[in-house]
Structure formats: structure tokens, C-alpha cells
C-alpha positions, 0 to 999 in steps of 0.5 A: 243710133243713140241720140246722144251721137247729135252731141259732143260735151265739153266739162270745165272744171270749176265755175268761175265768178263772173266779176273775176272773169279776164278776157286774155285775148283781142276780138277777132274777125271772120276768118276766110272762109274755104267752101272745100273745109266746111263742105263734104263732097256731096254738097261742094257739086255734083253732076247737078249743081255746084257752089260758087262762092261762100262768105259769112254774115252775122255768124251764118254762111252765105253760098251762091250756087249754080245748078240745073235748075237755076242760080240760088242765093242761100243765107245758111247751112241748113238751108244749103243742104236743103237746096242741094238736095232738091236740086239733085232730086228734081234733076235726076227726076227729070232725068229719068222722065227723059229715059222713059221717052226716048222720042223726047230724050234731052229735049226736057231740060232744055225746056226748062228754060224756054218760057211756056203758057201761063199755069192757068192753061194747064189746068184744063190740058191733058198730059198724054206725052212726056214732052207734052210734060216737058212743056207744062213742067217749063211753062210750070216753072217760068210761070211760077216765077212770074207769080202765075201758078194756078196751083198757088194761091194766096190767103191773108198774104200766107202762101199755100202750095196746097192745089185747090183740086182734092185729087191733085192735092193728094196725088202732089203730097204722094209725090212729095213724100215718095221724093223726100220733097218738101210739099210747102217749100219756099223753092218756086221752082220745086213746087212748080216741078210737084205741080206738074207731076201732080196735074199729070197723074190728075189728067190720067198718065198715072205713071208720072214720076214711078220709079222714083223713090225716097230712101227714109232708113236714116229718117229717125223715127220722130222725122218720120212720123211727122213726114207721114202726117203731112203726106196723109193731111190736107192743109186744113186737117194739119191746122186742125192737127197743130191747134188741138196739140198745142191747146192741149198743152196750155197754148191760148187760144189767140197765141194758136191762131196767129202762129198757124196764121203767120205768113212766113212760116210755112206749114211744114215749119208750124208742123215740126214745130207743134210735133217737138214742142208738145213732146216735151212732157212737163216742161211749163211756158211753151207759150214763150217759144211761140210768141217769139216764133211769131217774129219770124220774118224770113226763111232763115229764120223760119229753119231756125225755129224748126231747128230749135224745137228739136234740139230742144226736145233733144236735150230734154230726153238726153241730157237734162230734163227742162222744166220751164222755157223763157224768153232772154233778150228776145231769145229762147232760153231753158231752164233745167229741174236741178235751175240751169239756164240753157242758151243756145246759139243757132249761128253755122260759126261763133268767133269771139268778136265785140258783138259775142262777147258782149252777149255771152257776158251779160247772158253770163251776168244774168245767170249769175244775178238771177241765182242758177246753179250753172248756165249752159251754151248749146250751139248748133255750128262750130265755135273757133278756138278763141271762142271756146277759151272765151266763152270756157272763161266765162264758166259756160259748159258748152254742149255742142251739136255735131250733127242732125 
């Protein structure tokens, strides 16, 4: 599939002076926001989960969802598909670990949420029976939350899910990839489930999660080869990994180690990151992204970042190639070899409120001010119609992504 299917670009026809621009209609507000038209089906519930309630917040949709697993509160698209998918995956894991022992089937879920022995126990305890896996996945589970897991420890205030045992560790990174799992996920209760498989296969029931299988034919080729990297590295091999990539590419030495250090972002987030910003071949100041990754300070955030990178990498080998990236107002900017400033726009909704039109004027007046020969908008969401004639008016070309 081309890459070019990730866009839909919208040409206006003539560049307007910013100094004549007219904003012709009011300011809006957020509209009411419908779970059934901004969700497909397979996101909306399934046997395993279902969202509750949806608002909006600063341009990034907010979901409740209840599910087998437990209650989630998600700030954003991106990370909603993310959580439904490690719901559904985790569930139907546990529901095919019930099928393989029919002694203990059902009995697993419910286990679930019945509080077990502290993590620390189950270090030293064989696994011999699937309900004795049942019992360390909930004890697993509850003491994860409570902040217990043996597994996890902390570094200078930065988590690792990495276990300490090289076996475990390698055999919980199998896993993780076999299950198209995050292995550095901010979800407890995924890493606590990866825990205990993984402490299974150490203590000798090999066949713990077999059967289980992660369909990577829709994974493109650049996702896959990062995906492979951070199966087949130890934590400690992937900073090395992240730091020679991103020296080689003119990275400080000093900036390369606060961001492999940061406490936020995680190493699968450092990981992408590293991967699309070195594939941009020629493009100057990739330090500027870096130092404004570095403010990250939620999970959000974080996704955002990830995202960034690749849509930037995206554009460079569809659309036009950068030459430098810049930092505007404490964001991202691009600048194009023919000097076209590309902003971008995370939000999962951009309506023209007071705020945006504010932003994309004086974005718009820069531009102009500072001599480019045109200034682009790429957004990651859906604009409302009142936006896209706003933002039209103010000679933007909008490049809009309609997929991942």
C-alpha cells in the first residue's frame, strides 16, 4: 500500500496577505461528542471491553472504558486503540489459558480480581498448574498495582519493566512480541500479565502462552524492523542502540543522555523515536525535536512524540523533503528545501475557537514575516468544517492524515 493512503491534501488556490485576512464567522465551541461516529465497532465494545462515556478536552478526546480487565480512564485517540487492543489481547490470552485446563476453566478470571501474595513470592515459586498460574497472574496483577511487582524496579525515578533474570527477561520480550504487546507499556496490568507468563516459561511450563499469536502482515516494514529490535534487545543494548544512532546524526553527547534518561518516556517511545528521526536523511537540527521531547511529562505526551516522528518521516519521503526542523513556540516546526514551514497539529478535533485562531494567525504572521514561500498545516485528527474555511482563509495548504 502506498504511503501516500496516510494523506488527503487539500490546494487552495491562491496565497492570501495575511494583513487582509477576514475571519467571517463566530468562534465555536466543542461540539457533543457521539462515541458511535468517532469510533468503529471494534473499538466501541466487544465481548471484552466497552467505552462508557467520551468527551473532549483541549482538543484530545477523553474515553472511560470498562472491561475485563478493569476500569481505564484514556486522554486520546491513540492511546484508546492502544488499551482496547491490550484488553482484548490479554483477555482472550486468559481465555485460552482457561480452555487448556479444564480442571480450572473459569475459574481464571475470577482470579483475577481476588488479591494474591506479594510478587516477591513468586519469584521462587514453580508454576506446575494452570491454576497455580491463575493464582500468580492475580496476585501478579493486585501487587502490581499496589506497586510490589518484583519484576519492576525502578532507576533514577525511570521504570523499567525489564525483569532482572536474563532468561525471564528474554522469554517476557518473546512474549510480548508473539502478542504484538508493548513490553514497556504504562498499562500495570499488561505488564504484570507479561510478568507472569514470562516467570512461568523461567520455572519450566514452557508452553505458557503457546497457541497465542500476533498477526504482523498489516505491520509496515519500518514498525516491523523496530518491533524485531526491541524483541531481540536487552534494555541495555537498546540505549546503546538509541545513543550510537543518534550521535551519528550530530546528537550531543549530553542532550543523547537526558533523553535516553528521561523518566517519562518510555523505552519503546525513545526506541521510535531514534528509528524515524535518524531515517531522515539530510535534514539539519534534529537536536530541536529532542530538546522539545525532553518536556514530555505524561503519556500522552509521550504517544505524541512517537507520533511525530513518524509523520515527519512520512512527509519527507512522500510529500517534500525537509531540510531543517525548528522549534516555534515551544513546538515542532519543518522547514521544506524549496522554505515551506510545516506546522503540525496533534489534537484528535481542531474547531476554530479563540484559542486556535489565535495560534494559526500568528503561526500564519510568522511565516509570512519571516519570508517562506508558503506555510503548511498538517494535522493528525479531523478539523470541523468552520476550522478548515478558517484556517483556508489564512493561505494555509492543509495536509491532513487520515490514517496510521
Amino acid at each position: 500500500m502506498s504511503m501516500k493512503k496516510y494523506f488527503k491534501t487539500v490546494f487552495f488556490v491562491s496565497l492570501l496577505f495575511f494583513s487582509s485576512i477576514l475571519v467571517a464567522e463566530n468562534n465555536e465551541s466543542y461540539p457533543v461528542i457521539n462515541s458511535n461516529v468517532i469510533l468503529s465497532s471494534e473499538y466501541l465494545s466487544s465481548t471484552y471491553h466497552r467505552v462508557d462515556s467520551v468527551d473532549i478536552n483541549n482538543g484530545y478526546y477523553h474515553f472511560i472504558v470498562e472491561s475485563d480487565i478493569g476500569h481505564y480512564d484514556i486522554h486520546s485517540l491513540a492511546l484508546l486503540k492502544k488499551r482496547v487492543n491490550e484488553i482484548k489481547t490479554v483477555s482472550r490470552a486468559i481465555n485460552l489459558y482457561e480452555q487448556q485446563d479444564n480442571e480450572f476453566s473459569g475459574e481464571l478470571r475470577s482470579q483475577l480480581i481476588i488479591s494474591g501474595g506479594s510478587a516477591v513470592d513468586l519469584l521462587t515459586a514453580p508454576i506446575s498448574s494452570a491454576k497455580n498460574l491463575a493464582g500468580q497472574i492475580a496476585g501478579n496483577l493486585n501487587a502490581t498495582l499496589e506497586g510490589e511487582d518484583a519484576f519492576v524496579y525502578q532507576a533514577k525515578k525511570h521504570r523499567s519493566y525489564e525483569p532482572k533474570d536474563l532468561t525471564t527477561a528474554t522469554h517476557k520480550r518473546n512474549i510480548a512480541f508473539q502478542l504484538g504487546l508493548d513490553m514497556y507499556t504504562n498499562n500495570m496490568k499488561v505488564q504484570s500479565f507479561l510478568n507472569t507468563v514470562a516467570n512461568a516459561r523461567s520455572s519450566g511450563k514452557v508452553s505458557a502462552g503457546v497457541g497465542l499469536s500476533n498477526d504482523v502482515r498489516n505491520v509496515d516494514e519500518m514498525d516491523l524492523k523496530i518491533k524485531y529490535l526491541i524483541k531481540n534487545s536487552s534494555l541495555s543494548e537498546l540505549n546503546v542502540h538509541n545513543s550510537e544512532w543518534l550521535s551519528r546524526v550530530g546528537i550531543k553527547e549530553s542532550l543523547v543522555k537526558r533523553f535516553l534518561g528521561h523518566p517519562v518516556l518510555s523505552p519503546t517511545n525513545k526506541t521510535l523515536i531514534t528509528a524515524y528521526l535518524t531515517k531522515l536523511e539530510n535534514v539539519s537540527r534534529l537536536d530541536k525535536f529532542i530538546e522539545l521531547a525532553l518536556t514530555t511529562n505524561n503519556e500522552l505526551q509521550a504517544t505524541l512524540y512517537e507520533r511525530l516522528s513518524k509523520k515527519l518521516w512520512q512527509y519527507h519521503n512522500n510529500f517534500e523533503k525537509i531540510s531543517v526542523l525548528s522549534n516555534y513556540k515551544g513546538q515542532v516546526a519543518a522547514i521544506t528545501v524549496s522554505r515551506k514551514i510545516v506546522f503540525f497539529d496533534t489534537a484528535d478535533l481542531v474547531i476554530w475557537s479563540e484559542e486556535n485562531q489565535e495560534q494559526y494567525e500568528k503561526a500564519a504572521e510568522h511565516a509570512k514575516k519571516s519570508g517562506y514561500k508558503g506555510w503548511e498545516i498538517v494535522s493528525f485528527g479531523e478539523l470541523t468544517p468552520l476550522a478548515s474555511k478558517n484556517i483556508d482563509l489564512l493561505a494555509y495548504r492543509q495536509q491532513v492524515i487520515v490514517s496510521e
